[in-house]
N, C-alpha and C positions, 0 to 999 in steps of 0.2 A: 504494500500500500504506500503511496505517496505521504510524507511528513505530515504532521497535522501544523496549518500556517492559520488558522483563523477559529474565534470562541465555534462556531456553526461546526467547521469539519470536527473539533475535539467535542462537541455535543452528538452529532452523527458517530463518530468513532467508539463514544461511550454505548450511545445507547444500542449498539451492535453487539455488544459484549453480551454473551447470553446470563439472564436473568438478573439485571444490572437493574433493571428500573425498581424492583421489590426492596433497593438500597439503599436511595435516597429518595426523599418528599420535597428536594428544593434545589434550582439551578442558582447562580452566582454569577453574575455579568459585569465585567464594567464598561458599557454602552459611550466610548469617549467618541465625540463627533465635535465638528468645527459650530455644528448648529443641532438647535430642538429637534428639527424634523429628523436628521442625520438619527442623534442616539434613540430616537420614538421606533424607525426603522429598523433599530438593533435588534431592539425589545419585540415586534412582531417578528424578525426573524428564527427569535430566539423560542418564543411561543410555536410559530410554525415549523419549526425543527420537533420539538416535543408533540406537537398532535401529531405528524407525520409517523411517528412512531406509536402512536397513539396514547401518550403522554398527556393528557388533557389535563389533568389534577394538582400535575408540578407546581410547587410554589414557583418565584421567581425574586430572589434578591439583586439588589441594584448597589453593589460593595463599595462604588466607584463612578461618581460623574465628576465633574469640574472643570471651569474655564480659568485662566489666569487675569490679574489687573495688570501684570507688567511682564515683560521677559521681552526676548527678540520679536520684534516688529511682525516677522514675517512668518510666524508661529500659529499655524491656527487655530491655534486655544489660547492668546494672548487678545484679551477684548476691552482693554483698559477699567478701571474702578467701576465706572457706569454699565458698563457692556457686561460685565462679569455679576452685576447685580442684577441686572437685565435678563440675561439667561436662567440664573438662579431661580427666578422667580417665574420664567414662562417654562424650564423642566420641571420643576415642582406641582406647580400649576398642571400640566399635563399629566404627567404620571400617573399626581392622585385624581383626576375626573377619570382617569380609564384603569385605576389601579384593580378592579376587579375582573377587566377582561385579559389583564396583565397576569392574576392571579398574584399581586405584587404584596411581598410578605415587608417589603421597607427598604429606603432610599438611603445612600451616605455618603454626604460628601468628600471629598477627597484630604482636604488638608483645612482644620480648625485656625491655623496661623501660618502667617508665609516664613520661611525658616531658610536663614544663609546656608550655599552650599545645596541647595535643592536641583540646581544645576547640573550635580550628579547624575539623578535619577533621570530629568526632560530637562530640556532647553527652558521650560515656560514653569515648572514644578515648585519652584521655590518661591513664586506670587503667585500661586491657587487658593490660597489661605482665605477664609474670610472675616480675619483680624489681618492686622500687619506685624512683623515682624518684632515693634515693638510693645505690640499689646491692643493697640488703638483699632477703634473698629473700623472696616471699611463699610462704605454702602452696600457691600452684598453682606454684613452683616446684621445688619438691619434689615435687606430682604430676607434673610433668613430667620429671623425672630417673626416678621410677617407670615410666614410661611408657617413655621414649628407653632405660633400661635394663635391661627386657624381659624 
């Protein structure tokens, strides 16, 4: 079989495993896309991957979204403070109105604070934070108080 390069092939790859589905009650995604439509996309793939097996029941946890307020220009998950609060609150906003057809067991953001040296991991990782680095809230911290306070 060809390497598995993508969440979809290693969900088809699993659930080919005989008797695999009686193992787990919940898949794990992290749906990272330049935009809402992009990760909502992931999320139906990821659902139509499991019914195609006939997986209907799966939960679906969401481990992993977020955009950045700073990093390289030309990153595209770098959306400036406004753009990164912007998002925030139109994934959230989506999720939860179809989080039932989602079968979506919970959302999580990626980084609580922006942290020097995130550069390591992505180019844009170290301002996904939705505090900053020194503590100080960004405006996507505050969409997200909007949000968690519902």
């Amino acid at each position: 079989k060809p390497p598995v390069t993508t969440y979809t092939d290693y969900m088809q790859a699993l659930y080919e495993v005989p008797g695999i589905k009686k193992r787990f009650d919940s898949l794990a995604i992290h749906p990272y896309s330049a935009n809402v439509s992009g990760m909502v996309d992931q999320l139906r793939e990821a659902r139509s991957v499991a019914r195609s097996f006939g997986d209907r029941k799966v939960g679906l946890w969401i481990t992993e979204i977020g955009w950045a307020s700073g990093g390289p220009r030309q990153e595209p998950y770098v959306k400036g403070d406004n753009g990164q609060a912007r998002l925030l609150e139109k994934a959230y906003d989506k999720v939860l109105r179809k989080r039932r057809a989602f079968r979506l067991r919970g959302v999580f953001w990626y980084s609580w604070r922006d942290k020097g040296g995130g550069g390591r991991i992505c180019a844009w990782c170290g301002h996904a934070g939705l505090r900053n680095a020194d503590g100080s809230a960004k405006p996507a911290w505050e969409a997200f108080v909007k949000v968690a306070s519902g």
